[in-house]
C-alpha positions, 0 to 999 in steps of 0.5 A, a space after each residue: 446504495 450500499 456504501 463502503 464498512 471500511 478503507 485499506 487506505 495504505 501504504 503502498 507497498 505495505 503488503 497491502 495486496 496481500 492484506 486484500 487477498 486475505 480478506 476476499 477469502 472471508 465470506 462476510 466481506 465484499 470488495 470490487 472487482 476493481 481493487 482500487 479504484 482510487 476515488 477519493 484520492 486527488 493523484 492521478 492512476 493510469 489504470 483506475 477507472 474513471 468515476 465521474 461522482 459518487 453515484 458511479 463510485 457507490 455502483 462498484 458496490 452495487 453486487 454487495 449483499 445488504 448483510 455484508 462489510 463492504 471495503 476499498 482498497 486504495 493505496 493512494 488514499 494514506 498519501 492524499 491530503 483530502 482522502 480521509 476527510 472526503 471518505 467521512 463525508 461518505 461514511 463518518 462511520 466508516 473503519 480504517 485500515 493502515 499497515 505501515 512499512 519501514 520507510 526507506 525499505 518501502 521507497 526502495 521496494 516501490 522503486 522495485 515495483 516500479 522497474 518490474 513494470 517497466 514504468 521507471 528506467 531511471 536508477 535509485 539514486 537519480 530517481 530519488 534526485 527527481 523526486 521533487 521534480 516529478 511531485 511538482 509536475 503532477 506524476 502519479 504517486 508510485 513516483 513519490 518514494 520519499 514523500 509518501 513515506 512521511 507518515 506522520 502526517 499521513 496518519 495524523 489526518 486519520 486519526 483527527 477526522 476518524 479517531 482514533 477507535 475507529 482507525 486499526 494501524 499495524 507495521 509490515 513486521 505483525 504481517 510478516 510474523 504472524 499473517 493469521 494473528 494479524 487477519 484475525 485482529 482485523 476481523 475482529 475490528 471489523 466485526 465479522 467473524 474473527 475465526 474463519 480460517 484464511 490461507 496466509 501462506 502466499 505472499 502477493 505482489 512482491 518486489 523484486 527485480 525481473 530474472 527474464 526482462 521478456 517475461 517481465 514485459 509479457 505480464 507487466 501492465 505495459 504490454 499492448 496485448 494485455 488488455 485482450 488477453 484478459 478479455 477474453 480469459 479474465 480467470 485464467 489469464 490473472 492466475 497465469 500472471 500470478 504464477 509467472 511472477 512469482 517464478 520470475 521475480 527474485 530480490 534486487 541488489 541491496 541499496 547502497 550503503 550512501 543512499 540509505 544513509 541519505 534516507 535515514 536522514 530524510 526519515 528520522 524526524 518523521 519516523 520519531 513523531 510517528 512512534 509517539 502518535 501511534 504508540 509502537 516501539 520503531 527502533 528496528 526501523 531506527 536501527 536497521 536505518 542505521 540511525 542508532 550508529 549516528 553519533 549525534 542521532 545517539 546524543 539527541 536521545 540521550 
């Protein structure tokens, strides 16, 4: 059976969905309906389907054409501690995706998603103080704003099981300055022609806050008629939500000063192993985390 060429495995809120968009144009790749079907990660997804082994996993490529590169997108996947090491045992020759994301603008993002899908009532703040509460009881991943921001690790794990030729790490910044540049580059390190043209100009699955909560709960995943709806309209009820979100998202207040100094604090170490592992230049994360202000964080690295 037709196994997956490649992994997007993350980060969540990344522009990882945009990514997927962007490589479905592409007529040598194939990737499932099913946009993430979470397989081989250990943490629970309400809406991935339930793939028993990797017989029922391997069906979802069942339709791909035997010429074609074949990929998942699964934004659990950079969090797990098993995924990659798993992924391997498929395919040790599989390529690797990871787009990282500033982390204490991810976290506050993935909060953002998570109130526009009606999936989080709590505030920043006291959503961040159960935190540790919420990991301990087993809570889906999308609950984990902090902890599946320390990347490091994360990465780390790729790298030793893949190496590193065969894993492609790009920031949230190379997609937002320049989305075609960055497609072609992941055309090329999968092989397929690097020069086919995509259209880069929408941008999917943005965070925001909902500007008519009714709307939002009519295209959120919690309404109780939506599985009908797209039943029996799968094409047109996908565009339609699309359209309504996009029109009725607009961005949140900014995260408050305090909070994104607790942040900083929570990343720094993290985000200064990452520099050197991945070999990129994060002082604009540094600095727009307010580290760089921090008298001590000045001394540390003089």
């Amino acid at each position: 059976m037709k196994k997956p060429d490649f992994f997007l495995v993350g980060a969540a809120k990344a522009g990882t969905t945009s990514i997927f968009k962007y490589l479905l144009q592409h007529p040598s790749i194939f990737i499932p309906d099913i946009k993430e079907p979470h397989y081989f990660s250990e943490f629970p997804q309400p809406r991935a389907p339930r793939l028993e082994n990797d017989e029922a996993y391997l069906a979802l490529f069942e339709h791909c054409p035997e010429e074609a590169t074949a990929g998942d997108a699964s934004t659990s996947y950079l969090y797990s501690p098993n995924a990659a090491r798993r992924i391997h045992d498929l395919n040790p020759k599989a390529r690797i995706l990871i787009v990282l994301r500033n982390p204490i603008d991810r976290a506050y993002s993935f909060y953002w998603h998570n109130r526009r899908e009606f999936a989080e009532d709590q505030s920043f703040e006291h959503a961040l103080d159960a935190e540790p509460r919420r990991v301990m009881e087993g809570t889906p991943f999308r609950y984990h704003y902090v902890t599946s921001g320390l990347y490091f690790e994360q990465v780390k794990r790729y790298l030793d099981v893949f190496g590193a030729d065969a894993v492609l790490i790009h920031l949230f910044e190379d997609l937002k300055r320049d989305p075609a540049g960055l497609c072609q580059r992941i055309f090329q390190f999968l092989g397929v022609d690097p020069h086919y043209p995509v259209d880069t100009g929408s941008i999917y699955n943005p965070g925001g806050e909902n500007r008519n909560r009714m709307v939002g709960w009519l295209v959120s995943p919690q309404f109780p008629g939506r599985k009908l709806i797209r039943s029996v309209f799968p094409r047109a009820s996908r565009s339609a939500k699309h359209w309504l979100m996009a029109k009725n998202i607009t961005s949140p207040k900014p995260m408050n000063p305090d909070t994104r100094a607790r942040l900083a604090s929570a990343f720094r170490s993290d985000i200064e192993r990452l520099e050197d592992l991945i070999s990129r230049d994060l002082t604009t994360w540094k600095a727009h985390a307010g580290f760089l202000q921090h008298q001590s964080w000045n001394h540390a690295r003089s």
